[in-house]
C-alpha positions as CSV (number, residue, x, y, z in Angstrom):
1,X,119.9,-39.2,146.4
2,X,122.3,-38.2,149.2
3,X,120.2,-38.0,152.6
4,X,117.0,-40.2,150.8
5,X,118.8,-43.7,150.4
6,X,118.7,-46.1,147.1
7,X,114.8,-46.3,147.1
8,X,113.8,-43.0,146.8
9,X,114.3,-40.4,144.0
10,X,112.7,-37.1,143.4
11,X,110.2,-36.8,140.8
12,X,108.5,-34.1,140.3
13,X,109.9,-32.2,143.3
14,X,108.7,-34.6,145.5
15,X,110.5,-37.4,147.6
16,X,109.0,-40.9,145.8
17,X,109.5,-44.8,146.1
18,X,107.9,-47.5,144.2
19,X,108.0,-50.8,146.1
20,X,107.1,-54.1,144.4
21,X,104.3,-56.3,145.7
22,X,102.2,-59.7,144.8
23,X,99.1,-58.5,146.1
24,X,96.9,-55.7,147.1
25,X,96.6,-57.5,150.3
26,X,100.8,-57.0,150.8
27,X,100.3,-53.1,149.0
28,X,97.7,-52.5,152.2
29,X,99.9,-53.6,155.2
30,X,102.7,-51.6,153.7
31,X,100.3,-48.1,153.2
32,X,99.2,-48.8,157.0
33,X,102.7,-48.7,157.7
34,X,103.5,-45.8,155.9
35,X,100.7,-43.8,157.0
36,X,101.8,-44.5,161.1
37,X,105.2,-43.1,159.9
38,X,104.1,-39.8,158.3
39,X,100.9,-38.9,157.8
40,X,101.4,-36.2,155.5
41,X,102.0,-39.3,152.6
42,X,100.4,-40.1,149.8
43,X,99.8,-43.7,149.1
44,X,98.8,-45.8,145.8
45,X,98.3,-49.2,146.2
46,X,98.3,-51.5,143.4
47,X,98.2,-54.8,143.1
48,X,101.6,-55.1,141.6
49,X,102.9,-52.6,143.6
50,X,102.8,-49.3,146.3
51,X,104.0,-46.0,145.0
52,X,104.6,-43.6,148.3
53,X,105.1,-40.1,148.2
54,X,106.0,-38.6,151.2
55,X,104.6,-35.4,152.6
56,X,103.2,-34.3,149.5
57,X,101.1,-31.4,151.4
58,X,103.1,-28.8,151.0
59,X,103.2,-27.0,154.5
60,X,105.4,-30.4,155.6
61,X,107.0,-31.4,152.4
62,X,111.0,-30.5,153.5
63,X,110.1,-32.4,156.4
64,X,109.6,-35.5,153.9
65,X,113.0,-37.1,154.0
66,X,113.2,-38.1,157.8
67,X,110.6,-40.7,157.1
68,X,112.3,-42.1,154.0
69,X,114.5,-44.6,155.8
70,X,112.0,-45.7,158.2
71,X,109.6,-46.5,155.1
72,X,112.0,-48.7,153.4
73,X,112.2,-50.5,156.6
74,X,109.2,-51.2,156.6
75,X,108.8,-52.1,153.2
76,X,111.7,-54.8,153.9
77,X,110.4,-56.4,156.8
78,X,107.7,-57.2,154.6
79,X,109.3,-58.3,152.3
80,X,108.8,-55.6,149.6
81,X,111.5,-54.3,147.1
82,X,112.1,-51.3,146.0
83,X,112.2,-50.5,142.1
84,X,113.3,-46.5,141.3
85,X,113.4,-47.2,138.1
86,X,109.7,-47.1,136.8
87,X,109.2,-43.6,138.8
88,X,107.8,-41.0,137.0
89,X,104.9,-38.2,136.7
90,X,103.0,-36.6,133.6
91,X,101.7,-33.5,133.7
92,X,100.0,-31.0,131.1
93,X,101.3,-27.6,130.5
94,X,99.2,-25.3,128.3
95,X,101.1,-22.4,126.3
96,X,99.0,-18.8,126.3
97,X,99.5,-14.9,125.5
98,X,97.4,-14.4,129.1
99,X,97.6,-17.0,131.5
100,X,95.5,-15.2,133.7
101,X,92.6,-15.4,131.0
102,X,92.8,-18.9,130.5
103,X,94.0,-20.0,134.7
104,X,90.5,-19.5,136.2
105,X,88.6,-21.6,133.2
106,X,91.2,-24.9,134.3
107,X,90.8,-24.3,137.9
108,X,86.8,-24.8,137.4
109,X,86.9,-27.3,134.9
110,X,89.0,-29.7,137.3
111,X,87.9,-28.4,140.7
112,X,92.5,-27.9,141.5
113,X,93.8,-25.6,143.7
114,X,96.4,-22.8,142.8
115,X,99.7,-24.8,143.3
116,X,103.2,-23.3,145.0
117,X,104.5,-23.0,141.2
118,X,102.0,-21.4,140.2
119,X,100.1,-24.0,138.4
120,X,97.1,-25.8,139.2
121,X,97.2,-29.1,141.1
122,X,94.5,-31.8,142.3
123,X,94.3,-31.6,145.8
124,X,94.4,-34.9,146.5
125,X,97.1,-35.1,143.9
126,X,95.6,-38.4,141.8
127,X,95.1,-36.5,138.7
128,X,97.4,-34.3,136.7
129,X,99.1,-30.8,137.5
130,X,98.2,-28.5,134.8
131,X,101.2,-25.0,134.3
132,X,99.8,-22.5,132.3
133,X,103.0,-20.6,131.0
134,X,102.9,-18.0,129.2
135,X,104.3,-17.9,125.4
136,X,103.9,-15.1,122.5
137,X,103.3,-17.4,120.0
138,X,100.5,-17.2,117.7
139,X,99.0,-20.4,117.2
140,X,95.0,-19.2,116.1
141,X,94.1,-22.6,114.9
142,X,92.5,-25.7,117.4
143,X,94.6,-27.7,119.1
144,X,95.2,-31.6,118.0
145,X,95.4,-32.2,121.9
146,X,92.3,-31.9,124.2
147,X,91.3,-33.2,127.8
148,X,88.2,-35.0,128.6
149,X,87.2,-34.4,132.1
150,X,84.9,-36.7,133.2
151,X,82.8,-35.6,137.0
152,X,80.0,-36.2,138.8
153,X,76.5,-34.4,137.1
154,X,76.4,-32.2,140.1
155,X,80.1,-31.0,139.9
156,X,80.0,-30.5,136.1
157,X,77.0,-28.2,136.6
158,X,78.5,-26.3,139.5
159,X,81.9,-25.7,137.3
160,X,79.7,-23.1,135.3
161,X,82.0,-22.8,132.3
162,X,79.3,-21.6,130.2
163,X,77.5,-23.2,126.8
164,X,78.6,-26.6,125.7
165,X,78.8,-27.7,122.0
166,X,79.9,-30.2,119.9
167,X,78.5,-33.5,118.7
168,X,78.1,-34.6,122.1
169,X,77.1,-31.4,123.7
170,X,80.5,-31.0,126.2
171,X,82.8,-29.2,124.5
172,X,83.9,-26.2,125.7
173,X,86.9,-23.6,125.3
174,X,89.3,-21.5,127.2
175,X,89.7,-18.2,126.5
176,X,92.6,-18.8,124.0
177,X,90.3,-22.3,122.0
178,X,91.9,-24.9,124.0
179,X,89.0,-27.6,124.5
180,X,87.9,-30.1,126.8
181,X,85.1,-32.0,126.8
182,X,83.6,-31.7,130.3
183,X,81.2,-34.8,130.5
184,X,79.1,-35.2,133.4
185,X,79.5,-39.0,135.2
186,X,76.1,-40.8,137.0
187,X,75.8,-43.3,139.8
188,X,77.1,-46.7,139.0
189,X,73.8,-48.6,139.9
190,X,70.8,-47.6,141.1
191,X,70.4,-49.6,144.7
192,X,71.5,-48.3,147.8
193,X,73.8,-50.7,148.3
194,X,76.3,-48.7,145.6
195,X,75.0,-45.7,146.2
196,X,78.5,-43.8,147.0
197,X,79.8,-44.8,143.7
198,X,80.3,-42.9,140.6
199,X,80.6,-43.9,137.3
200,X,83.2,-41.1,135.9
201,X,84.4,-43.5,132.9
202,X,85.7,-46.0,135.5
203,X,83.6,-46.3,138.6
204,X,85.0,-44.9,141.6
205,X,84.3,-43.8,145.5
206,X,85.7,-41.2,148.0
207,X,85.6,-41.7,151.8
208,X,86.5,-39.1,154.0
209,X,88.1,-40.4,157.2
210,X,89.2,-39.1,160.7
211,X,92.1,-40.9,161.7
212,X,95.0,-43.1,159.8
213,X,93.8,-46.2,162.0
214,X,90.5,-45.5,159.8
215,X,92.3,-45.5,156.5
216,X,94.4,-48.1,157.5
217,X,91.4,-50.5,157.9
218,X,89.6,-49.2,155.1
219,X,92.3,-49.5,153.0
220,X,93.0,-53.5,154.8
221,X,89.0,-54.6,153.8
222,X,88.9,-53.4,150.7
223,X,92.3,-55.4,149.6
224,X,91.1,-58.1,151.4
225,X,88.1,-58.1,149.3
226,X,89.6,-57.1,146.1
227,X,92.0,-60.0,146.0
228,X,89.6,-62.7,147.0
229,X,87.7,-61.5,144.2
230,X,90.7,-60.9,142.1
231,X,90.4,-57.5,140.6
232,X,93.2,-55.4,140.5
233,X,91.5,-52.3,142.6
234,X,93.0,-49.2,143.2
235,X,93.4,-48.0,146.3
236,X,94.8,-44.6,147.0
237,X,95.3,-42.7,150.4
238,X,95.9,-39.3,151.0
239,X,95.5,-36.8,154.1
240,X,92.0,-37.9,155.5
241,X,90.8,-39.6,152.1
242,X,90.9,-42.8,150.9
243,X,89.5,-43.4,147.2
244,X,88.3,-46.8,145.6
245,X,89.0,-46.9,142.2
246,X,88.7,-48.9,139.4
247,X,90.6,-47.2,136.5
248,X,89.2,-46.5,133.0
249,X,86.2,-48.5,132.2
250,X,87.8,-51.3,134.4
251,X,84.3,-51.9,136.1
252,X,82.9,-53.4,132.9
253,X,82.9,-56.8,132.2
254,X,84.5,-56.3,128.3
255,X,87.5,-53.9,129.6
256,X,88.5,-55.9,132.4
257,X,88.1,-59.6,131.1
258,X,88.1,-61.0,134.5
259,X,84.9,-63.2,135.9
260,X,83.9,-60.8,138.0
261,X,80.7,-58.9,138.5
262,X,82.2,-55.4,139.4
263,X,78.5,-53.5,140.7
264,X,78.4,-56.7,143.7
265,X,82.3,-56.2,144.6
266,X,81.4,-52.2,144.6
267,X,78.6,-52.9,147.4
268,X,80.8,-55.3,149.4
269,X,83.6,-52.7,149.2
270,X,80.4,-50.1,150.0
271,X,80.0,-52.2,153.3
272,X,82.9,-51.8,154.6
273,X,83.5,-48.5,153.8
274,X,80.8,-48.1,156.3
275,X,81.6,-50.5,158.3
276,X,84.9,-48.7,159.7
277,X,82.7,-45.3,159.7
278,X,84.5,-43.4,156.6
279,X,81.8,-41.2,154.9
280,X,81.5,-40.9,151.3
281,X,81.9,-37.4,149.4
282,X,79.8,-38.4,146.0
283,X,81.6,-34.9,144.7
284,X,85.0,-35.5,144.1
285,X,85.2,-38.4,141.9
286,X,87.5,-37.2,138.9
287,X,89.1,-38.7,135.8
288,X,91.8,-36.7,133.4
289,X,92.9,-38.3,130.4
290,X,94.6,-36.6,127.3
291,X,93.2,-37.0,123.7
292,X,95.5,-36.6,120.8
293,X,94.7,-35.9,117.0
294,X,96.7,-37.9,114.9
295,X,96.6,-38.7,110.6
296,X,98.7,-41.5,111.6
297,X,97.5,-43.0,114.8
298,X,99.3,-46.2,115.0
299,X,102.6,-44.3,114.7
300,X,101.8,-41.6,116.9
301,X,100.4,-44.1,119.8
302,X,104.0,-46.4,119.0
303,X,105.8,-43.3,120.2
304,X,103.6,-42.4,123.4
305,X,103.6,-46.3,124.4
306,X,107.5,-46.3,123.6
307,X,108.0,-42.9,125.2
308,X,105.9,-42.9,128.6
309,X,106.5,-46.8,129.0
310,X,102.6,-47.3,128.8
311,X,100.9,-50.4,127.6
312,X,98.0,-50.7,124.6
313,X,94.3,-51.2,125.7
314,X,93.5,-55.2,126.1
315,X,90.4,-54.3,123.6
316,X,90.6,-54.6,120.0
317,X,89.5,-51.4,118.2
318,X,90.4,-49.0,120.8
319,X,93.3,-46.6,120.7
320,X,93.7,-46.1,124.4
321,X,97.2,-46.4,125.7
322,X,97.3,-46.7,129.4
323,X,100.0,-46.7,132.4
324,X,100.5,-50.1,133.9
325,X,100.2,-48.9,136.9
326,X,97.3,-46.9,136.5
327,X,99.3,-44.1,138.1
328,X,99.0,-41.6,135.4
329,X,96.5,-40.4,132.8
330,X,95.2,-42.9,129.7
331,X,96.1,-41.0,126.2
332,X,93.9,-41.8,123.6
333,X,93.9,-41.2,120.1
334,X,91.6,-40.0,117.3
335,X,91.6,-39.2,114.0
336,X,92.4,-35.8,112.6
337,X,91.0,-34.3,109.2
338,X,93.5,-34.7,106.5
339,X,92.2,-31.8,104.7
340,X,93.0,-29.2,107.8
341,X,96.9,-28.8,106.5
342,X,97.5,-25.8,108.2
343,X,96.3,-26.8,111.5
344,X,98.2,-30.1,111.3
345,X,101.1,-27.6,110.8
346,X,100.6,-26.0,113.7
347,X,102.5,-26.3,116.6
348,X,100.0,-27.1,119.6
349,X,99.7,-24.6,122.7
350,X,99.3,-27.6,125.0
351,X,101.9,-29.9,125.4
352,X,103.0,-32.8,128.3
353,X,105.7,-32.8,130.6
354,X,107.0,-36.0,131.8
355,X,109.4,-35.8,135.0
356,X,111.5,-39.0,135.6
357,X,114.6,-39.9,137.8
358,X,117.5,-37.9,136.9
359,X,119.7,-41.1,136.2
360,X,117.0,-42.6,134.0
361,X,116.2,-39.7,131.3
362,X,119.0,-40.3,129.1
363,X,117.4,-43.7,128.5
364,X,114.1,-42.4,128.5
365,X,115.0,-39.5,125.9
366,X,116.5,-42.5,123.7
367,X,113.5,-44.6,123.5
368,X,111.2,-41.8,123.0
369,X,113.7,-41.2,119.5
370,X,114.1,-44.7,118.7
371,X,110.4,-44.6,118.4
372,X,110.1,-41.8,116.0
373,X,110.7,-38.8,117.8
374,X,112.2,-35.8,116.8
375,X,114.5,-33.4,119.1
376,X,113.9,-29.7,119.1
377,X,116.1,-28.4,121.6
378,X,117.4,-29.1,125.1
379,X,118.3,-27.1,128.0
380,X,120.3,-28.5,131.3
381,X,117.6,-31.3,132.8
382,X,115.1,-30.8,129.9
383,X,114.7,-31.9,126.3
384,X,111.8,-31.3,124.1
385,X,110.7,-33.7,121.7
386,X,108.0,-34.2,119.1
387,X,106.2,-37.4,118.0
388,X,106.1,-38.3,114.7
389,X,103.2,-36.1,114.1
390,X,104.7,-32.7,115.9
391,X,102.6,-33.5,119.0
392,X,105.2,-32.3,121.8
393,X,106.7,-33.8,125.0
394,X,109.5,-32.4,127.5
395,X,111.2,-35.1,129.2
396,X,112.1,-33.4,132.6
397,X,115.2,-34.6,134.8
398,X,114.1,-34.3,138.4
């Protein structure tokens, strides 16, 4: 932490705070702050809370620590503390003979961009980073982990990955079988007055804007708005972007239990987006999520909860497991044939990688065992573990 001071770790190579707040309103004047300071940053607001990661582009990212102690000065003259311990980022790594087989099918599936490791990252850096890594294993059998990939109609079309199948008529495979189902989203209403809103699971809008005064107020308003109507809106900035997000099916009445009527707060927050003259992109709205097979689900889910610090789905009957902070992807679970033995066996070519403070993984390596998982091995910084059902996560110190 030398050079960074006590907010900040590095998480996933990158430079990362989490300050606490009461509101989205308190979250916004922070981000406007932040954004003054370095405008390389990437900003979630929340209304518990504001993760920042600093430079995250990755032409200025060892430029990133300058700005660290001016942002917690910020964050205290608002009166805004810092909490390093909840920091921490999942990503997906898929296992194959020929990564450069199965690279090109990911990279049109998600719409990423070839990352400086080598993998495949979101380029605004909301949704997962996805390493392909190559392994001589044979594993011929499907998977008992997927991706759904949710985007709007258009995008899904343009992706061109060939047939779908399945009982829904998504599905589709990488060259090695890994699956995802690639499901195309729609507009959230049918007025104008939505009309740059998508409905990709959760409903959601992009803005592209010209100058950080412009996020800044968009960002401000549509706070402002969310907490008078008091709906726990997500509101992430990045580089010229700012998106307006709701999280998984958090725009419907049943999954967010809240008296509000979600389509009327998406045209006020429509208004203002136009109102401060950002400019809607109706092509990039994205959600990730990870599904697991599982004979056992309520086991298997106790160990992802337990393990990634997540929190069960408010809805009875669902098996969703879900970051409090809506900062990474929903798992959710479903039920695997108890006939297929061998596949069940099998270990799974895609796995996930969960990168946490360095001074908090000892912790987080003991829960995740206290909740029924397995060690396999460990390296210096890493240890792989496998849920109660073999499914696979590497707890990453960095």
């Amino acid at each position: 932490m030398t050079g960074i001071g006590a907010d900040w770790r590095m998480v996933d190579g990158i430079t990362t705070a989490w300050f606490e707040a009461s509101s989205l309103t308190e979250g916004a004047a922070l981000a406007g702050r932040v954004l003054a300071l370095s405008a390389g940053a990437a900003v979630d607001v929340r209304a518990t809370g504001v993760r920042v990661r600093l430079d995250v582009r990755p032409d200025t990212h060892l430029g990133s620590q300058q700005h660290a102690a001016a942002v917690s000065a910020a964050a205290r003259d608002l009166g805004l503390t810092a909490d390093p311990a909840v920091l921490q980022h999942l990503g997906i790594v898929i296992e194959s003979r020929d990564p450069s087989a199965v690279t090109p099918f990911w990279q049109r599936v998600l719409d990423y961009a070839p990352g400086v490791d080598g993998g495949l990252a979101d380029p605004s850096r909301r949704d997962p980073a996805v390493q392909v890594r190559p392994s001589s294993e044979p594993r011929p059998l499907r998977n008992r982990v997927h991706l759904d990939v949710v985007r709007p109609a258009a995008a899904v079309e343009q992706a061109d990955v060939g047939e779908a199948y399945g009982p829904f008529g998504v599905c589709h495979a990488d060259a090695d079988g890994n699956e995802v189902d690639l499901v195309p989203g729609g507009a959230l209403g049918d007025g104008a007055e939505t009309a740059d809103w998508q409905a990709v699971f959760g409903a959601m809008a992009s803005y592209r804007t010209t100058s950080t005064e412009q996020q800044r107020d968009l960002a401000a308003a549509a706070a402002a708005l969310a907490d008078d109507a008091g709906f726990p809106l997500l509101v992430d900035l990045r580089p010229g972007l700012v998106v307006l997000d709701t999280g998984k099916d958090l725009w419907e009445d049943d999954a967010h239990g809240l008296d509000v009527d979600f389509t009327a707060l998406a045209a006020r927050l429509q208004a203002a987006a136009r109102d401060v003259g950002a400019t809607a992109d109706p092509g990039l709205p994205r959600l990730v999520q990870v599904v697991l097979d599982a004979a056992d689900i309520p086991a298997v889910r106790a160990f992802w909860v337990a393990a990634l610090g997540y929190a069960h789905d408010r809805r009875a009957g669902l098996t969703d497991v879900v970051d409090p902070r809506r900062l990474n992807p929903v798992l959710m679970f479903q039920d695997v044939d108890l006939a297929e033995t061998e596949r069940r066996q099998q270990r799974n070519r895609i796995h996930l990688e969960l990168a946490v403070p360095s001074n908090v993984a000892p912790a987080r390596l003991a829960t995740a065992l206290a909740a029924g998982g397995r060690l396999l091995d460990e390296a210096e910084g890493r240890w792989r573990v496998a849920d109660p059902e073999g499914n696979e996560l590497v707890v990453v110190a960095r």
